[in-house]
C-alpha positions in Angstrom: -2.9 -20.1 10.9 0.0 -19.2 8.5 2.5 -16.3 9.6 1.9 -12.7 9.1 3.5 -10.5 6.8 3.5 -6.8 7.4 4.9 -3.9 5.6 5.8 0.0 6.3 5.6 2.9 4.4 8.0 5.5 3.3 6.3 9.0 3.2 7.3 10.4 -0.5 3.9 12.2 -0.7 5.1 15.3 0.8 6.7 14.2 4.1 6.5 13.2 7.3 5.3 14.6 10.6 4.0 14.8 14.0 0.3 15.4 12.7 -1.5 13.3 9.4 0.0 14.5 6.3 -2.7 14.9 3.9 -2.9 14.9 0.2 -3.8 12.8 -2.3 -7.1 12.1 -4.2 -8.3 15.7 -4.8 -6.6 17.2 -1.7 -3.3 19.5 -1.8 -0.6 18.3 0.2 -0.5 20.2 3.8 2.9 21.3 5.1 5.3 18.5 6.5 7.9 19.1 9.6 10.2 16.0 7.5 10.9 16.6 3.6 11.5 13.4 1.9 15.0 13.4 2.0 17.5 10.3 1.4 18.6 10.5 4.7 15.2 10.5 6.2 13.8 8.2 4.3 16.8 5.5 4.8 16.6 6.3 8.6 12.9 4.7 7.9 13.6 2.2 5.4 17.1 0.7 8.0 14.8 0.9 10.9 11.7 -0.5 9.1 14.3 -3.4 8.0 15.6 -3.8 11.7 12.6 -4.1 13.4 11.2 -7.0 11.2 9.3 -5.6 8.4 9.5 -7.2 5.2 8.7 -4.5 2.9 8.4 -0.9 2.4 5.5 0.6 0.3 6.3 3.7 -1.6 3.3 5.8 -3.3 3.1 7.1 -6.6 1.1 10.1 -7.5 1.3 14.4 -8.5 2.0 14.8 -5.0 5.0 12.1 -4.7 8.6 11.9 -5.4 8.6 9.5 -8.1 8.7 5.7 -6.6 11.2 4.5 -8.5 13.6 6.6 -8.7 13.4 7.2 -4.8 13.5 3.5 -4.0 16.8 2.5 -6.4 18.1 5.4 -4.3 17.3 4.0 -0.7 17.5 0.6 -1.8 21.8 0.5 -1.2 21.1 2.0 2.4 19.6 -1.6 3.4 20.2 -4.8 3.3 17.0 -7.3 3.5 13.9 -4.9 3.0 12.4 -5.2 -0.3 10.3 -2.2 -1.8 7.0 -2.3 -2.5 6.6 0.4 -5.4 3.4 1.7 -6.6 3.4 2.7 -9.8 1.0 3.6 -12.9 1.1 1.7 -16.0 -0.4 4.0 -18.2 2.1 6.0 -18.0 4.7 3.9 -19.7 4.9 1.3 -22.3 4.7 -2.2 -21.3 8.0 -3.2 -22.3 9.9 -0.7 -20.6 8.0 -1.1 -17.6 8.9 -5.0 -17.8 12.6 -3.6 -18.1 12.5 -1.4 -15.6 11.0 -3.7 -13.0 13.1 -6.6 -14.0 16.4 -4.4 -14.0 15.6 -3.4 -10.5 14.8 -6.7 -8.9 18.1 -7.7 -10.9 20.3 -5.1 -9.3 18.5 -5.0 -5.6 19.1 -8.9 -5.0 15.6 -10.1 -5.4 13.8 -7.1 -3.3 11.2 -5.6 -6.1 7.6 -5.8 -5.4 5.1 -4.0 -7.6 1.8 -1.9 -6.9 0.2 -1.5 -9.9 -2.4 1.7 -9.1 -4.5 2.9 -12.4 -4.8 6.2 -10.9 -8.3 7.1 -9.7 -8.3 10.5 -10.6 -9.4 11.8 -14.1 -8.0 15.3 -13.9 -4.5 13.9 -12.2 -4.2 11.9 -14.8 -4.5 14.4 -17.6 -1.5 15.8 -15.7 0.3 12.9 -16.8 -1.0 12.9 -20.4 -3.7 10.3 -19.9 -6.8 11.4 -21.2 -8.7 8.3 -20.8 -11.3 7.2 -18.3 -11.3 5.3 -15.5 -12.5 2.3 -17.0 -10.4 2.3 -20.0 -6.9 3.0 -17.9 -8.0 -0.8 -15.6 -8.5 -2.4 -19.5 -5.6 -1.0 -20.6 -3.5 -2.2 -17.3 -5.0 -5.6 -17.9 -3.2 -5.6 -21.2 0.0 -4.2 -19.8 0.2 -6.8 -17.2 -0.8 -9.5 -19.5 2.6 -8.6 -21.9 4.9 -7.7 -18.7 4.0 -11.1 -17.2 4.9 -13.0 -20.6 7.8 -10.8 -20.9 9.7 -12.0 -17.4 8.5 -15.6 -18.5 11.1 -15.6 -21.0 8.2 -15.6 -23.7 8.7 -13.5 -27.2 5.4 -11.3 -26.9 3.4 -10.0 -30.4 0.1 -8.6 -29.1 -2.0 -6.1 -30.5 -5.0 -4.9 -28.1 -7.2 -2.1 -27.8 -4.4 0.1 -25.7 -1.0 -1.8 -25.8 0.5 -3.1 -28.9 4.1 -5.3 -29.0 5.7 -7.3 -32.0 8.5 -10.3 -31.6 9.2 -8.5 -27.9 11.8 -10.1 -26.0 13.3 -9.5 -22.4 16.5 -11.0 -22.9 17.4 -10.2 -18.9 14.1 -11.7 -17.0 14.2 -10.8 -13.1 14.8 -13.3 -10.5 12.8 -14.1 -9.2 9.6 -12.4 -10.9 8.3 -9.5 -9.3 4.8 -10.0 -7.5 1.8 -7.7 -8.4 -0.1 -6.4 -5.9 -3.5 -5.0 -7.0 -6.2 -3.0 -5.4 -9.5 -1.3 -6.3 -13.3 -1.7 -5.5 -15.3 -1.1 -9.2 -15.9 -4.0 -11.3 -13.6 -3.3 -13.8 -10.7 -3.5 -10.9 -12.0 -6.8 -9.5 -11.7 -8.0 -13.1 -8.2 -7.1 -13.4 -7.2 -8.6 -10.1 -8.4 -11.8 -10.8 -6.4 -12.3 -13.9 -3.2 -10.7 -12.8 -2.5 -10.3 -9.3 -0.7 -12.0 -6.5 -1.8 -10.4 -3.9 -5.5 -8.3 -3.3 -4.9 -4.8 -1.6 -7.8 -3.7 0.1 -8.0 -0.4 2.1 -8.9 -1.1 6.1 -13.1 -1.4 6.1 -14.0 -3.1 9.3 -13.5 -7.1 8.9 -17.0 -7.8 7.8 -16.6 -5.5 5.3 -12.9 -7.1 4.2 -14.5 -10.3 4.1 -17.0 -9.7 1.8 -14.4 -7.8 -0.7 -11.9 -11.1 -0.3 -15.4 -13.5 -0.8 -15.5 -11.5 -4.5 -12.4 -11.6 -5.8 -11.8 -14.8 -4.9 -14.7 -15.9 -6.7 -13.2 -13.8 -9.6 -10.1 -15.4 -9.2 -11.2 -19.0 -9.1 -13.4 -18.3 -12.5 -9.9 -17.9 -14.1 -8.4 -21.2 -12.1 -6.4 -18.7 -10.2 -5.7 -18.0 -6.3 -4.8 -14.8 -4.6 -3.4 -13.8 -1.3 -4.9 -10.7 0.4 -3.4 -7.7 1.9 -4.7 -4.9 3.8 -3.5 -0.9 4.0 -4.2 0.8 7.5 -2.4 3.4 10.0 -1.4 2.4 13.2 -2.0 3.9 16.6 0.0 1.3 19.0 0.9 2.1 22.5 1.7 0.7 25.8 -2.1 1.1 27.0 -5.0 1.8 25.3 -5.8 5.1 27.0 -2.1 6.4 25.4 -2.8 5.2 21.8 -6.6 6.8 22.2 -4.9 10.5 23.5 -2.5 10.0 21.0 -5.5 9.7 18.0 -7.5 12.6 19.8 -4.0 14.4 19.6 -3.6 13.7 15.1 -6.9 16.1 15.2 -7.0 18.6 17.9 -5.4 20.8 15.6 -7.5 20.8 12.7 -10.6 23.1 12.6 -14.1 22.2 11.0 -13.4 24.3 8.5 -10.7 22.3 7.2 -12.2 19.1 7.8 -15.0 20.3 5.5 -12.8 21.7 2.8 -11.2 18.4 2.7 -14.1 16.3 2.7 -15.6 18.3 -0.1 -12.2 18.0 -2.2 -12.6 13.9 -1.1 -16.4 14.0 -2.4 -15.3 15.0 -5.6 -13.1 12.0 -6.5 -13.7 9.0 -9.1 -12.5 6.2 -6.8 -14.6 4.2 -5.3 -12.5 2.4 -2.7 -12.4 6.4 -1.7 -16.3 7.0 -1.5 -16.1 3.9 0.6 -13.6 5.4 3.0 -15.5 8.2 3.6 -18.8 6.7 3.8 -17.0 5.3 7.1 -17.3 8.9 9.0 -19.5 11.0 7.1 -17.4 13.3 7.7 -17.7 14.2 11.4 -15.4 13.9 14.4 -18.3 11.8 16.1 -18.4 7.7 16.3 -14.8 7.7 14.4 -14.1 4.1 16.4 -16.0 2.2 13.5 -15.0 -1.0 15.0 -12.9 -2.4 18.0 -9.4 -0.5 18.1 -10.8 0.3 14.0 -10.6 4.1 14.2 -11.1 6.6 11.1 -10.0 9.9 11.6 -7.2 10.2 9.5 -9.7 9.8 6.5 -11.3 13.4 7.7 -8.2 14.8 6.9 -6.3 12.6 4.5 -7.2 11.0 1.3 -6.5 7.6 0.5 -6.6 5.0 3.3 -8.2 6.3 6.6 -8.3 4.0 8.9 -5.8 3.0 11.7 -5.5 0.4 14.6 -5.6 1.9 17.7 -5.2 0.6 21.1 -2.7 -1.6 23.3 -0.4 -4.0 21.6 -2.6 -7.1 22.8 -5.8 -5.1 21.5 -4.3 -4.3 17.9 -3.0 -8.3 17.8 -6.5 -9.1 18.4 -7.5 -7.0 15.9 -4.8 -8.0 13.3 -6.1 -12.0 14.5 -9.7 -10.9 13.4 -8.7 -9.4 10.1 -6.4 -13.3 9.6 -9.4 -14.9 10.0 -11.2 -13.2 7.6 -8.2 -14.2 4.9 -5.4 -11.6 4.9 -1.9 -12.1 5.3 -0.3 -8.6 4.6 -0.6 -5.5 6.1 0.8 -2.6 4.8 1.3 0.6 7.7 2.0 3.5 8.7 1.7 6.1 11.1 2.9 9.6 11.8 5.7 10.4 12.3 6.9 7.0 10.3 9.8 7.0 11.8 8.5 6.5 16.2 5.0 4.7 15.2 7.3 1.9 13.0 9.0 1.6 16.7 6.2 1.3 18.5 4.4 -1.2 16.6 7.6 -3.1 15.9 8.8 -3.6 19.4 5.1 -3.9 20.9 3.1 -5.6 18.3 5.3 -7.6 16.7 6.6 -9.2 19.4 3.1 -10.3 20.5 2.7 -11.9 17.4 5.3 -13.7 18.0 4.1 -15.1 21.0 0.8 -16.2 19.2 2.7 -18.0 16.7 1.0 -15.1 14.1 4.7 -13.7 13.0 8.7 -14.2 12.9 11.2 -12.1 11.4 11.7 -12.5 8.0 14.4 -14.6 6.1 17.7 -12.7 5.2 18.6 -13.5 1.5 20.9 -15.8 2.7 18.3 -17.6 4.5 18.9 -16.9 7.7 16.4 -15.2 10.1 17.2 -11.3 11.0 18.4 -10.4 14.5 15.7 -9.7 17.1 16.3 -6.0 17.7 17.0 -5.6 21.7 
């Protein structure tokens, strides 16, 4: 089975805390314990880097600092992690975004990655400016990403679509090496996208039956276009010594909120144009009973947050055997999280990585030099 990748998170949307932060997707933020600072943040992204992560996912949204700029900030506070940085591409034109994303893999040493999100919200994105719909914002990302990816190629780009419109563009700095695109979203019209310009297929943490049949589609979308994708997967994590601890430690995220807040927030939830969202809350109905949806699968923090709302939670061997179930399904990434940031990166790098390890599933990442990190002690 090939290695394991995973990633972290750096909590922009708001902050960071010792309960779930919500937000996002028709919800108002809730009050944080942990502002976004630099400091904070680079206490994240230098321990993220330490303990063996290879990446940092930062989100983009109304309720964000803005990804970019907060990145190129934390990016000289660490050496090896790269940034995973959402961003919306509607919201500028497709040259400068190729610019932008080429001058900051330029610049970092190699450590850009790119989220492309269309924004699933129709009234956030009026916020912005963009009036279109849903459908129209993936078309018009399909045409972004099909000039930004001739642009870094070295290719002078005339193109006049529907949305996006260039004549005799040229990048005359590509990046080194090319950014990869990581891609999610459940309608059609996503899928479609994917399959032309991904690398990598994010898909929110459904149990693995469910992830499997998501990866059987796109790659069947993918290999219409003679193209392969890898496949990645965004979920929370719970990890403790035993599984009793991680399981009072998920009862604990909720014991605070009332039913009348887990119904205002599921009726703000309800009200969204995503679909990868209906599917997240189709997981709990939300209610506070059968949230373990699968083995160590658990997903309360979608009765409170919006956005991905599931988390592993259990022992360290029970979340590897987890993490093995959702490899064998076809995934290589995982992209997590946990609150506070800061203690659950800790505890799932010093517990579950380490078993990974000792299934062959997952070894520190290469330095840019090419030599392995340190094993933290």
């Amino acid at each position: 089975m090939t290695a394991l990748t995973f990633h972290w998170f750096l909590p922009t949307n708001g902050g960071d805390g010792r309960h779930v932060v919500g937000g996002g997707h028709g919800v108002d933020p809730t009050a944080v314990e942990r502002p976004p600072t630099v400091p904070y943040l680079g206490q994240i992204a230098r321990s993220a880097e330490q303990l063996g992560f290879d990446a940092a996912l930062t989100p983009t949204g109304s309720w964000c600092e803005d990804a970019w700029v907060t990145t190129a900030m934390l990016a000289g506070l660490s050496e090896r992690l790269r940034f995973l940085v959402a961003f919306r591409p509607g919201l500028i034109a497709p040259y400068l975004g190729a610019q932008m994303a080429g001058t900051f893999q330029n610049l970092s040493g190699g450590r850009l990655l790119l989220n492309v999100v269309v924004g699933g919200e129709d009234h956030e994105q009026r916020m912005f400016g963009d009036f279109s719909t849903k459908d129209e914002r993936y078309a018009a990302a399909g045409e972004f990403l099909h000039i930004v990816r001739s642009l870094w190629a070295g290719e002078k780009v005339t193109f006049s679509g529907e949305h996006h419109a260039v004549e005799d563009a040229v990048l005359h700095l590509v990046p080194d090496p090319v950014p990869e695109i990581y891609f999610g979203g459940s309608s059609p019209a996503a899928g479609e996208v994917a399959a032309r310009y991904a690398d990598v297929y994010l898909t929110w943490g459904e149990p693995p039956a469910a992830v499997a049949e998501k990866i059987a589609w796109i790659r069947g979308l993918a290999a219409a276009q003679g193209r392969e994708l890898r496949f990645g997967i965004r979920l929370h994590s719970i990890a403790r010594d035993t599984s009793d601890a991680a399981w009072a430690e998920a009862d604990r995220l909720l014991a605070d909120v009332s039913e009348e807040e887990i119904a205002r927030i599921q009726d703000g939830l309800r009200r969204s144009g995503s679909v990868g969202q209906q599917r997240m809350l189709a997981l709990h109905q939300g209610s506070r009973e059968g949230l373990e949806i699968h083995s160590n699968l658990w997903a309360g923090v979608g009765l409170v947050r919006g956005g991905a709302g599931t988390a592993l939670v259990g022992s360290y061997a029970e979340i590897a055997d987890l993490i093995e179930q959702y490899a064998a399904v076809g995934i290589e990434e995982f992209v997590l999280s946990g609150y506070p940031h800061l203690e659950e990166a800790y505890w799932f790098g010093e517990g579950v990585l380490p078993e990974l390890a000792r299934r062959g599933l997952w070894e520190q990442p290469a330095t840019h030099s090419g030599r392995r990190a340190l094993t933290p002690a």
